[in-house]
C-alpha positions as CSV (number, residue, x, y, z in Angstrom):
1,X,0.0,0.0,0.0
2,X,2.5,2.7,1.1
3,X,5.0,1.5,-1.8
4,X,1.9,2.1,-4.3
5,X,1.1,5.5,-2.6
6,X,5.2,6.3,-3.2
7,X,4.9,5.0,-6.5
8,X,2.0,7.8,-7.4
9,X,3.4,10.5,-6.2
10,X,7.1,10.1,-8.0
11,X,4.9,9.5,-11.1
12,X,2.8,12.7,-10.4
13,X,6.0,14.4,-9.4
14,X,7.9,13.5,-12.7
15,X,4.9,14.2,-14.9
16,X,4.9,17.9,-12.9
17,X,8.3,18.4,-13.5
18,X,8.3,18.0,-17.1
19,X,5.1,19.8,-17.7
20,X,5.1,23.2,-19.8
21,X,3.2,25.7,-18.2
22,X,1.8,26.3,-21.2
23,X,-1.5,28.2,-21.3
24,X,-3.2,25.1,-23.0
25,X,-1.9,23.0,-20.4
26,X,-3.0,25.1,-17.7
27,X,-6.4,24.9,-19.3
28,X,-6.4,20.8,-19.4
29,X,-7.2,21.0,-15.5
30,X,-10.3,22.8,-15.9
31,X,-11.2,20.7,-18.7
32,X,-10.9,17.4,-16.9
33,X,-13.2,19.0,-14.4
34,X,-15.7,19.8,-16.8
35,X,-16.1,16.8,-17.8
36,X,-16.3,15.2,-14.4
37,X,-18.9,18.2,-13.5
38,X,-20.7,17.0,-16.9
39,X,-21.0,13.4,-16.0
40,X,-22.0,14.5,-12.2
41,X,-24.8,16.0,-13.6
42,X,-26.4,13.0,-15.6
43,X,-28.0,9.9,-13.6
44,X,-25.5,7.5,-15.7
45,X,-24.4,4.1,-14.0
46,X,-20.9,4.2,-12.5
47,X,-19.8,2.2,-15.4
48,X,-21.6,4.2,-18.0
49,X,-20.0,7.5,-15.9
50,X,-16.6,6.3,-16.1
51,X,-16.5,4.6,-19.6
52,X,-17.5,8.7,-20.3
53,X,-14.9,10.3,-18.1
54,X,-11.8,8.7,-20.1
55,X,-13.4,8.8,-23.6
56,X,-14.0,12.3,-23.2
57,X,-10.7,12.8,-21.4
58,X,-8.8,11.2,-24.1
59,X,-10.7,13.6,-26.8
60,X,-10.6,17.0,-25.3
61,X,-7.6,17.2,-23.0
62,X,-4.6,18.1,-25.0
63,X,-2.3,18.3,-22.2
64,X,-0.5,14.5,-21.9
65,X,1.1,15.7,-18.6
66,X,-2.7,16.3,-17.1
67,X,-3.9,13.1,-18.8
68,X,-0.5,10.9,-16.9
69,X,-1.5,13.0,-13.8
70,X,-5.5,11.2,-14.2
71,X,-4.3,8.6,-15.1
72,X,-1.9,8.0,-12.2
73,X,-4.2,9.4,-9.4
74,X,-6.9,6.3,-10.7
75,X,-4.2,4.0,-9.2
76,X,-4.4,5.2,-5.8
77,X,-7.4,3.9,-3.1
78,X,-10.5,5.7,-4.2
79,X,-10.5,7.9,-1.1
80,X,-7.4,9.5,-1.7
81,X,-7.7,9.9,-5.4
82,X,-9.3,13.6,-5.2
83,X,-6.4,14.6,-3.3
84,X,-3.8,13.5,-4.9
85,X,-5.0,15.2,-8.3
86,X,-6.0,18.2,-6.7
87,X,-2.1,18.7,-5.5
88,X,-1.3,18.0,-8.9
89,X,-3.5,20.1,-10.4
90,X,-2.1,23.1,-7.7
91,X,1.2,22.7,-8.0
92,X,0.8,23.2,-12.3
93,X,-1.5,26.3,-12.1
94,X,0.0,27.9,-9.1
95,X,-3.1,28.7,-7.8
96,X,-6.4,26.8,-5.7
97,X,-8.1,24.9,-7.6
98,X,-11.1,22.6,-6.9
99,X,-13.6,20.4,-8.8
100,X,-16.6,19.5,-6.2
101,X,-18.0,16.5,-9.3
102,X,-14.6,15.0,-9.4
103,X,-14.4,14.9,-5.3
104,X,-17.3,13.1,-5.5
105,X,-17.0,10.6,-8.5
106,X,-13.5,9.9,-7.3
107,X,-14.6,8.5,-4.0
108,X,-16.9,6.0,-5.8
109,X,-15.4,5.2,-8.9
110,X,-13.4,2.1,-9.7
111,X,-11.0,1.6,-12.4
């Protein structure tokens, strides 16, 4: 468990470090919440909601830094998921960030 949790955060901490703060990729974070806000907002089965989260995460995020930071945070134990991305998410804008659908989803969701 803790080497998994160690494992995540070097990935999210190399993925970080190589990230461009490009405008675009800035951009991805709000993006990736939209979409969770979007399926938040449907009554979709859990399977239905996150066979749409990825699809629609692989088609509008440009950013493959914020898709490896998704992507690594859905390793994690559901309950510390939200967390994990929302540091990642911080430490690329430089600012607070939040995303109440995606606290939510995360916290159910299974991979």
């Amino acid at each position: 468990m803790i080497s998994r949790m160690l494992f995540i955060i070097a990935t999210l901490l190399s993925v970080q470090s190589s990230t461009s703060f490009a405008e675009d990729n800035n951009q991805d974070y709000d993006v990736i919440c939209r979409v969770y806000t979007e399926a938040y907002n449907t009554n979709m089965p859990i399977s239905t909601l996150s066979q749409y989260i990825l699809e629609n995460i692989d088609k509008r995020v440009q950013s493959e830094d914020a898709k490896e930071a998704h992507d690594a945070v859905m390793h994690a134990v559901a309950e510390t998921r939200y967390n994990l991305f929302k540091v990642s998410a911080e430490h690329t804008l430089k600012r607070t960030w939040d995303c109440k659908a995606m606290s939510v989803i995360m916290k159910k969701r299974v991979k």
